[in-house]
C-alpha positions as CSV (number, residue, x, y, z in Angstrom):
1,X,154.8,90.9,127.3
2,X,150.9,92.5,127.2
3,X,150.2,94.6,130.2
4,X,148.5,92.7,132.4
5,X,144.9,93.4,133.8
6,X,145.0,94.2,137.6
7,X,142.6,91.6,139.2
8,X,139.3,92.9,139.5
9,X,139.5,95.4,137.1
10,X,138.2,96.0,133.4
11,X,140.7,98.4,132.6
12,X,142.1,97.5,129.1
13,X,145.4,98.4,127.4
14,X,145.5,100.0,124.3
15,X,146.6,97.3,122.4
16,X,144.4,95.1,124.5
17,X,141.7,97.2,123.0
18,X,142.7,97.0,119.4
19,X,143.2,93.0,119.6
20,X,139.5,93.2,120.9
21,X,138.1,95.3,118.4
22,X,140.1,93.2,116.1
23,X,138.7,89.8,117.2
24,X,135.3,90.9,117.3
25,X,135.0,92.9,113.7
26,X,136.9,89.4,112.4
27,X,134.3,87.3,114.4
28,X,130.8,89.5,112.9
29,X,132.2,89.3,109.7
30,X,133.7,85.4,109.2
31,X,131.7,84.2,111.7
32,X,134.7,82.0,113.1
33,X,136.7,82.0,116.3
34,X,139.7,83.9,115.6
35,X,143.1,82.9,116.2
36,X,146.5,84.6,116.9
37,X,147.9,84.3,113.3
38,X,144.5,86.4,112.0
39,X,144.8,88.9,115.0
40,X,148.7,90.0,114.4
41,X,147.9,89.9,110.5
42,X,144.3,92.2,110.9
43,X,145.3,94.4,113.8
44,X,148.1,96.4,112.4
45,X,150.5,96.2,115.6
46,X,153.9,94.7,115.5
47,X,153.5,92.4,117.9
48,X,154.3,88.5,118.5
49,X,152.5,85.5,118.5
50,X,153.1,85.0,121.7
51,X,152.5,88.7,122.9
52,X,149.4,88.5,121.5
53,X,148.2,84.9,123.0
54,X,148.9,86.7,126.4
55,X,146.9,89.5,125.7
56,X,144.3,87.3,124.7
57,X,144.7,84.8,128.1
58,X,144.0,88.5,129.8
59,X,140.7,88.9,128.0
60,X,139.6,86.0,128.8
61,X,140.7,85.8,132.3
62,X,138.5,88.6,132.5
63,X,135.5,87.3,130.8
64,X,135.8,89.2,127.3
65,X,136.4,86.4,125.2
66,X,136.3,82.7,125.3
67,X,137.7,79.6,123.6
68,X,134.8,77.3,122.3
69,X,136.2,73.5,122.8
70,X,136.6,73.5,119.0
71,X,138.9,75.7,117.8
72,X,142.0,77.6,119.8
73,X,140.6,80.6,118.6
74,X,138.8,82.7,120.4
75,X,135.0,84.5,120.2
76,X,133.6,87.4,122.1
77,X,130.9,87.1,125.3
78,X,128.2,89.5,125.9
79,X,130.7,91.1,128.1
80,X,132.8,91.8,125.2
81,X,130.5,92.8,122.9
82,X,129.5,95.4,125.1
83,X,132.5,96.7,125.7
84,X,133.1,96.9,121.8
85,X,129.6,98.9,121.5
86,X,130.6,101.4,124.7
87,X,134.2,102.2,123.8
88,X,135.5,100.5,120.4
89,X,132.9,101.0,117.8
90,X,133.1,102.6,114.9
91,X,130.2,103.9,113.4
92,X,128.9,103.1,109.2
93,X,125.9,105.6,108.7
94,X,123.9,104.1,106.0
95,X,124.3,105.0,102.0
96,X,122.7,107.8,100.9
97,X,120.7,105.8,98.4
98,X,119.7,104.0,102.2
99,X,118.4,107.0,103.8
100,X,116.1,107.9,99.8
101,X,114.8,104.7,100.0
102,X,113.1,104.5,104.0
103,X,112.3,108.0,103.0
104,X,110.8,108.1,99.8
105,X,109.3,104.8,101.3
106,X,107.7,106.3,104.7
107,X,106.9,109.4,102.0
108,X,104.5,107.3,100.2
109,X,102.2,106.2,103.3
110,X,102.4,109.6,104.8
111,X,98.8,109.6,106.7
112,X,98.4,106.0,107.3
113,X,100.0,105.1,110.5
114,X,99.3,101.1,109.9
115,X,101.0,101.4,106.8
116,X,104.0,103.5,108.0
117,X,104.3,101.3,110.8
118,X,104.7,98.0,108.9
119,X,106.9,99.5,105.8
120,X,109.1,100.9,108.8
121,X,109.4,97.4,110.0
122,X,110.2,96.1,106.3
123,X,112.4,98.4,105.9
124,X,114.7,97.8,108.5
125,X,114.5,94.2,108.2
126,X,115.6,94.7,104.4
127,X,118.2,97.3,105.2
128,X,120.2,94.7,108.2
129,X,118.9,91.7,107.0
130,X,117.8,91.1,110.7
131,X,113.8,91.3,111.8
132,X,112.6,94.6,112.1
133,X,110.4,95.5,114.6
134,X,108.2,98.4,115.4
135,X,106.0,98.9,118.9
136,X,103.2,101.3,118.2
137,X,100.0,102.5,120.5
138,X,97.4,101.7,118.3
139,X,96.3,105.9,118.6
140,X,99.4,106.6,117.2
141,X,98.2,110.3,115.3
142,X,94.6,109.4,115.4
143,X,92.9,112.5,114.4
144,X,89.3,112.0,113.9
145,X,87.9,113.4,110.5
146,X,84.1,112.2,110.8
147,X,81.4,110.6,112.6
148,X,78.3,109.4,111.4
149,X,76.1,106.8,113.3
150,X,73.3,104.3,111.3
151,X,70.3,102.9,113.1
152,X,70.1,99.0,114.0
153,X,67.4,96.2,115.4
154,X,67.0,96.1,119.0
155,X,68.2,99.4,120.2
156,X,71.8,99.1,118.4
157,X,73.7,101.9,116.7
158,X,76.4,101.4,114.0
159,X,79.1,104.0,114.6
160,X,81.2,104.8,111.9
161,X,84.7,106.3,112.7
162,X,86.7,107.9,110.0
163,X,90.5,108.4,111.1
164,X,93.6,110.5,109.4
165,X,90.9,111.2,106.7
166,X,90.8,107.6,105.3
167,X,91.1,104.9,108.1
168,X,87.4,103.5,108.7
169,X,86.4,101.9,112.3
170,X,83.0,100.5,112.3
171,X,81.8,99.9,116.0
172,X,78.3,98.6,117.3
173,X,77.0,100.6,120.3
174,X,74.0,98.2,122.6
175,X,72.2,101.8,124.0
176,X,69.7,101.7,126.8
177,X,67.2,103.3,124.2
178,X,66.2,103.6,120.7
179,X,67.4,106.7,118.8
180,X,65.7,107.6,115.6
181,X,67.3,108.7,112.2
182,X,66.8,112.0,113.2
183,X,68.2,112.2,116.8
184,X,72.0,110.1,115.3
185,X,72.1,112.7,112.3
186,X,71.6,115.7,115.0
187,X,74.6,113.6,117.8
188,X,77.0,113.3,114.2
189,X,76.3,116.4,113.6
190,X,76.9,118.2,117.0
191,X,80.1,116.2,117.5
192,X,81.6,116.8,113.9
193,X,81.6,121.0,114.6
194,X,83.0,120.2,118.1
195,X,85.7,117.5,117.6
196,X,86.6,116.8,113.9
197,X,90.7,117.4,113.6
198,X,90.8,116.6,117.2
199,X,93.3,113.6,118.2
200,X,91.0,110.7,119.8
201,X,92.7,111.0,123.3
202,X,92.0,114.4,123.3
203,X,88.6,113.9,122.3
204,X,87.7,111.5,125.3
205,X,89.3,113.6,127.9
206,X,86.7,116.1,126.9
207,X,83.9,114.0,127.0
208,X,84.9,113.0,130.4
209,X,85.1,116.9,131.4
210,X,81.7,117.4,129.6
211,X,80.1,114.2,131.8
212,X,81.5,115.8,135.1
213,X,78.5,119.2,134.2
214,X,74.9,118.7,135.3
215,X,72.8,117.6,132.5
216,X,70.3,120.2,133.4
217,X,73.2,122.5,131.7
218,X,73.0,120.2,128.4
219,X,70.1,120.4,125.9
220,X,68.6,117.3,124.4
221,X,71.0,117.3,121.5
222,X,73.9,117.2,123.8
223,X,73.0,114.6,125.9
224,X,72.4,112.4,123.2
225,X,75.8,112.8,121.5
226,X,77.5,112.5,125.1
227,X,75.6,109.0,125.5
228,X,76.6,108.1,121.6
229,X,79.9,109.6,121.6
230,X,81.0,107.2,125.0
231,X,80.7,103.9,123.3
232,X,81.6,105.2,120.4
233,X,85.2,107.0,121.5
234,X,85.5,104.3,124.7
235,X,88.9,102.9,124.3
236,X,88.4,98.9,123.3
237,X,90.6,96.2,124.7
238,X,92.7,95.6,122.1
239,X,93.6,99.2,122.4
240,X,95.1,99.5,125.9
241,X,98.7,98.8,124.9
242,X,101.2,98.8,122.7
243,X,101.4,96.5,119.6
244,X,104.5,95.2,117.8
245,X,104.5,94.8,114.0
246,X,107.8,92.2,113.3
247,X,108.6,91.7,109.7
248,X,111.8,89.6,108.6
249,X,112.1,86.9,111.0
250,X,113.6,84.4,108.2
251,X,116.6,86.7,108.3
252,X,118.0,84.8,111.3
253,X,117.7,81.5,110.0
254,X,121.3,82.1,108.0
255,X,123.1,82.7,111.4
256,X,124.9,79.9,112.7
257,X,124.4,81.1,116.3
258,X,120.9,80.5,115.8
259,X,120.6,77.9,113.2
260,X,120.1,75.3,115.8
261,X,116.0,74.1,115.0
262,X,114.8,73.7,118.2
263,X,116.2,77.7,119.8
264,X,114.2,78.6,116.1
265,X,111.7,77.3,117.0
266,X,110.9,78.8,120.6
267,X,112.2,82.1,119.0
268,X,109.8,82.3,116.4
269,X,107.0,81.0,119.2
270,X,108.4,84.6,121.2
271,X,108.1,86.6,117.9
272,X,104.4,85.6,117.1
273,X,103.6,85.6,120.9
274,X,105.3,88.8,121.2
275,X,104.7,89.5,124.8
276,X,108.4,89.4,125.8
277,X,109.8,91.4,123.2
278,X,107.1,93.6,123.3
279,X,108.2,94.3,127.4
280,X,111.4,94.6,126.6
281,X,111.2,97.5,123.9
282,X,108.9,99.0,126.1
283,X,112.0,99.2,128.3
284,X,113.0,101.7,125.6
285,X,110.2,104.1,125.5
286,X,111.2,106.7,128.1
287,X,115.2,106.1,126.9
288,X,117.6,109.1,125.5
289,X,118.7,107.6,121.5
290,X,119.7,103.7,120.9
291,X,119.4,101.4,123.4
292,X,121.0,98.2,122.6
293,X,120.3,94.8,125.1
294,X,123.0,92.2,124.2
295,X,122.6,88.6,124.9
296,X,121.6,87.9,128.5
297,X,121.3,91.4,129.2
298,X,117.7,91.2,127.8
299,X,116.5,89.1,130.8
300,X,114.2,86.9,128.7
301,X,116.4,83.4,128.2
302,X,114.6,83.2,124.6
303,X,117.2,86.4,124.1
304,X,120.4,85.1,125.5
305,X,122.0,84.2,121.8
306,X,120.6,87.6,120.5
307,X,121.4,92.2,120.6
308,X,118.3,94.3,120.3
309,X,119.1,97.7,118.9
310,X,116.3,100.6,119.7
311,X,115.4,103.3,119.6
312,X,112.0,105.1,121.1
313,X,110.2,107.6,118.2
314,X,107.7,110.9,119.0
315,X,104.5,112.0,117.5
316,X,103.8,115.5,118.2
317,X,106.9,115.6,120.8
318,X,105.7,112.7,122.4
319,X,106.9,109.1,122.6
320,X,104.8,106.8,121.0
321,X,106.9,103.9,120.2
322,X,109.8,102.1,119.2
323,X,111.8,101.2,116.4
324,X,114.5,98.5,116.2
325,X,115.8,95.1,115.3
326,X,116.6,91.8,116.8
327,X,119.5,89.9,115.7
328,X,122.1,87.6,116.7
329,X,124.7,89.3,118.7
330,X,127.1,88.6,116.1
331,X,125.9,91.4,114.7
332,X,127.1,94.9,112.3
333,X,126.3,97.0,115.2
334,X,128.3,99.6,113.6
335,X,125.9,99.4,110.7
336,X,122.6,98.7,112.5
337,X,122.9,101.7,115.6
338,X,122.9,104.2,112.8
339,X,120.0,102.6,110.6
340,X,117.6,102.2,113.8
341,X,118.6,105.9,114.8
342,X,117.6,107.5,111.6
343,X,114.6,105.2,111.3
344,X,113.2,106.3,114.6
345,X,113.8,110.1,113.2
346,X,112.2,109.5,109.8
347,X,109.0,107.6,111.2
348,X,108.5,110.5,113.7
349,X,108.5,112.7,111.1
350,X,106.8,110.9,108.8
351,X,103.7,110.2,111.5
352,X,103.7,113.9,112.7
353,X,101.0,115.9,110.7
354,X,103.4,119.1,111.1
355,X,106.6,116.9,110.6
């Protein structure tokens, strides 16, 4: 007979182990509850049917697998899974041909952080045929190039932002007085020399340290690009957190764990509202490698029938987002842990101007 489980315990035989791993590598593949008769032919131990059905009351005595009411096979829990990811999984680094494509891909929009963002997103979607998803603060290696500013009606200034040499932001700045032609030229002018190659953030906090002097130890030129150079460096709304860029959401139709229309529908309302998931990978900014939330261990109820793999990625040796996908938690996690890992890598990389 199986070696019993003690009560209270999660302490698993070996073969205990090896009939789990078993069950769940037959259940992310097939997709169906597996029964004793696949488990003896697919684990490679000489054991009985009947050895095997205790081994499998054990499990689920101890809440690693259970038996849906259709079938007398069995199917892993969220418990189980996570136990398979701890201590029982094998990792599948990607093909080589893999790892070309995300590069040569990332490669291509080298100094366009929108672009890398979304194709990073694409191409994990199209790599695991799950949804991809990349957080990203929206300064993510924004290193001003140029400023120029253009005269409007009504004391208004057009100030034109050009970022990683190509990106343009157009902002209007309402200003308590009317600047001529000559004055914006000599504010561009002035803050070009000073800041241009400087990373935004950087470029604020020295404003801020420039407002704490006395103006009588600025000149008139100064003062007016301090009083331009506020609205336009001031960080807008829209920039005070993260975003997340999801691509692939169709993959998850074809999963019969989540094939059900209406739990579709409210995750697809999640993916475009994006809040949730957008909390939750943040959970993974300040984490060491993959971090993987399986099922209810998410904490959003939206999540209970899915894994997210992630997997936090620097700029300049700081953490600036993170990469990952969402899937059902029937997933190739010994596929998809190595594919977020590297992705996270190569987008650093890819987004650091010395990478």
């Amino acid at each position: 007979m199986a070696e019993p489980l003690r009560p209270g315990e999660d302490a698993l035989s070996e073969r205990a182990q090896q009939l789990l791993r078993t069950l769940i590598e037959s259940y992310i593949r097939d997709g169906l509850p597996v029964g004793s008769r696949t488990l003896s032919r697919e684990s490679q131990l000489n054991l009985s049917a009947a050895t095997i059905r205790n081994v499998m009351a054990d499990l689920e005595e101890h809440g690693f697998v259970i038996s849906p009411h259709t079938s007398a096979g069995r199917v892993p829990t969220d418990k189980g899974y996570r136990f398979f990811v701890d201590t029982l999984l094998r990792y599948r680094p990607p093909e080589l041909a893999e790892l070309d494509e995300l590069r040569r891909s990332l490669e291509m929009r080298a100094g366009d952080s929108k672009a890398l963002v979304t194709a990073a997103s694409q191409l994990l979607s199209s790599l695991t045929q799950l949804a991809g998803v990349v957080t990203v603060t929206r300064e993510v290696h924004a290193e001003l190039s140029q400023i120029e500013f253009l005269g409007l009606s009504g004391n208004r200034v057009l100030a034109i932002l050009v970022v990683n040499e190509h990106e343009v932001h157009n902002r209007v700045l309402q200003l308590q007085r009317h600047f001529t032609a000559e004055e914006l030229r000599g504010a561009a002018r002035h803050l070009n020399e000073q800041f241009r190659g400087q990373q935004i953030a950087g470029v604020r906090a020295q404003l801020l340290a420039q407002l704490q002097e006395t103006r009588e130890q600025m000149n008139r030129l100064m003062l007016d690009a301090i009083t331009l150079a506020q609205g336009a460096f001031a960080l807008q709304p829209q920039e005070r957190e993260s975003d997340v860029v999801i691509a692939g959401e169709t993959n998850l139709m074809g999963f019969a764990g989540l094939s059900n229309v209406e739990r579709l529908r409210r995750l697809f309302e999640a993916f475009n509202e994006k809040n949730d998931i957008l909390h939750l990978l943040d959970q993974s900014l300040h984490a060491q490698g993959v971090q993987i939330f399986i099922g209810h261990e998410s904490g959003y109820q939206i999540l209970d029938d899915c894994s997210v793999v992630a997997a936090p990625y620097t700029v300049d040796e700081q953490v600036v987002g993170v990469v990952g996908v969402i899937g059902p938690t029937r997933m190739a996690y010994e596929r998809v842990i190595p594919v977020v890992d590297i992705a996270a890598r190569m987008l650093g990389s890819a987004l650091n101007p010395r990478g």
